[in-house]
C-alpha positions in Angstrom: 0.4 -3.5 35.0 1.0 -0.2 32.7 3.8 0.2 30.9 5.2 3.4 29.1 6.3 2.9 25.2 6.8 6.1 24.6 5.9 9.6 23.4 2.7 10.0 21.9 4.4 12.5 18.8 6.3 9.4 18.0 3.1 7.6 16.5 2.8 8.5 12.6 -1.0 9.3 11.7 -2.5 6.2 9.8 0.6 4.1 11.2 1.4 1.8 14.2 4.4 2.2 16.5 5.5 -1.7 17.2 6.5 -2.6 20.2 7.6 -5.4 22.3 5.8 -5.7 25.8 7.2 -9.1 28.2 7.4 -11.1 24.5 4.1 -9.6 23.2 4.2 -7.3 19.8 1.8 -4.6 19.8 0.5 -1.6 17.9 -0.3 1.7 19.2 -2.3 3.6 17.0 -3.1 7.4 17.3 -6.0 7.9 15.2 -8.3 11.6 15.7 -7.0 11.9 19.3 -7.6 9.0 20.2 -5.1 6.2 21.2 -5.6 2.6 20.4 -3.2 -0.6 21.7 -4.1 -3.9 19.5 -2.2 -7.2 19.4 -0.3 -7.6 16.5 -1.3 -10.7 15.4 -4.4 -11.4 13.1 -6.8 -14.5 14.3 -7.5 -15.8 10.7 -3.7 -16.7 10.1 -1.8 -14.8 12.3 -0.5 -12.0 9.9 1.3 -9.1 11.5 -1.8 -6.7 11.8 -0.7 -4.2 12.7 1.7 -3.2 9.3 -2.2 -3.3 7.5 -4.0 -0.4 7.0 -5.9 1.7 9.2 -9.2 3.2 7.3 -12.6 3.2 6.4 -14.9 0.6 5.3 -18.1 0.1 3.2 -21.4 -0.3 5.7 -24.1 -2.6 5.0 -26.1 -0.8 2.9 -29.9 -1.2 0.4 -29.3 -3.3 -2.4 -27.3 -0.6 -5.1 -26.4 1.9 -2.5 -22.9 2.2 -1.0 -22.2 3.9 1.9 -18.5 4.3 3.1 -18.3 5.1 6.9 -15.7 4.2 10.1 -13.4 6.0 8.9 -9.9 6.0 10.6 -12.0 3.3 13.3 -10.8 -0.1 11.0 -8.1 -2.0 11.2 -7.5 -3.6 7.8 -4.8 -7.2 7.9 -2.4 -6.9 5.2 -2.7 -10.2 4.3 -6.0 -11.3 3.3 -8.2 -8.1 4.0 -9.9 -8.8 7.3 -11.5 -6.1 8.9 -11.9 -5.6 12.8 -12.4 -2.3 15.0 -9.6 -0.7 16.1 -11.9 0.7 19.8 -13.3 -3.1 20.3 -10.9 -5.8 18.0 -14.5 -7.5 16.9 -14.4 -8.6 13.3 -16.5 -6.5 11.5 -20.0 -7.4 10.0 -20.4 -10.8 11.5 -17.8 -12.2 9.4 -16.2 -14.0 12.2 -16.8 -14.2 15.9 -12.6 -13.9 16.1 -11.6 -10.7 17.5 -8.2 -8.7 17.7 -6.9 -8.3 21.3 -6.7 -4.7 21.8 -5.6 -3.3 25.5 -6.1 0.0 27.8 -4.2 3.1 27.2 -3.7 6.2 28.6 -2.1 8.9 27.8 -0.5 11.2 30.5 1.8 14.1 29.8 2.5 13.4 26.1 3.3 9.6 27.4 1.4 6.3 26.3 1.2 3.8 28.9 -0.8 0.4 28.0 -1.9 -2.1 30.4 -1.4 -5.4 30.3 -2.9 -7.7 32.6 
């Protein structure tokens, strides 16, 4: 089932709009175009996710070399740092096989709709 939680302009860049869906909080992210639903609730300890950050992260790089990539694609927990895509919810770089819940969204004439099954 979809259900509408509002207008897409009411999503801040680089910030969730939180919403409650039949008892479930959830995140709506609007990150380059592109919409994103994600449970808001961290796996490790069950932090509110979705106040973290969303951002870039270093990539596994040679030994001395740092590369900085994902940009705007990485959820970051506010409580202990956890990383996990915001397209997929899989922690990122093997560091757990937890993942984020993350949902389908569409957007139709400036509307977000999310399905929940």
């Amino acid at each position: 089932m979809a259900y509408c939680i509002g207008e897409l302009n009411q999503i801040p860049e680089g910030k969730a709009l939180i919403t409650d869906l039949n008892g479930t909080s959830i995140g709506v992210f609007n990150e380059d175009g592109k919409v994103y639903a994600v449970r808001n609730v961290c796996p490790h300890k069950l932090a509110p996710i979705c106040e973290g950050a969303v951002c870039g992260t270093m990539l596994p790089s040679k030994p001395s070399e740092f590369e900085f990539g994902l940009e705007g694609k990485v959820l970051r927990c506010p409580w202990h740092g956890w990383e996990f895509s915001l397209e997929t919810g899989d922690a990122l770089f093997g560091i757990s096989n937890r993942k984020v819940k993350t949902y389908p969204v569409q957007v139709k004439d400036g509307m977000i709709y999310v399905e929940m099954g």
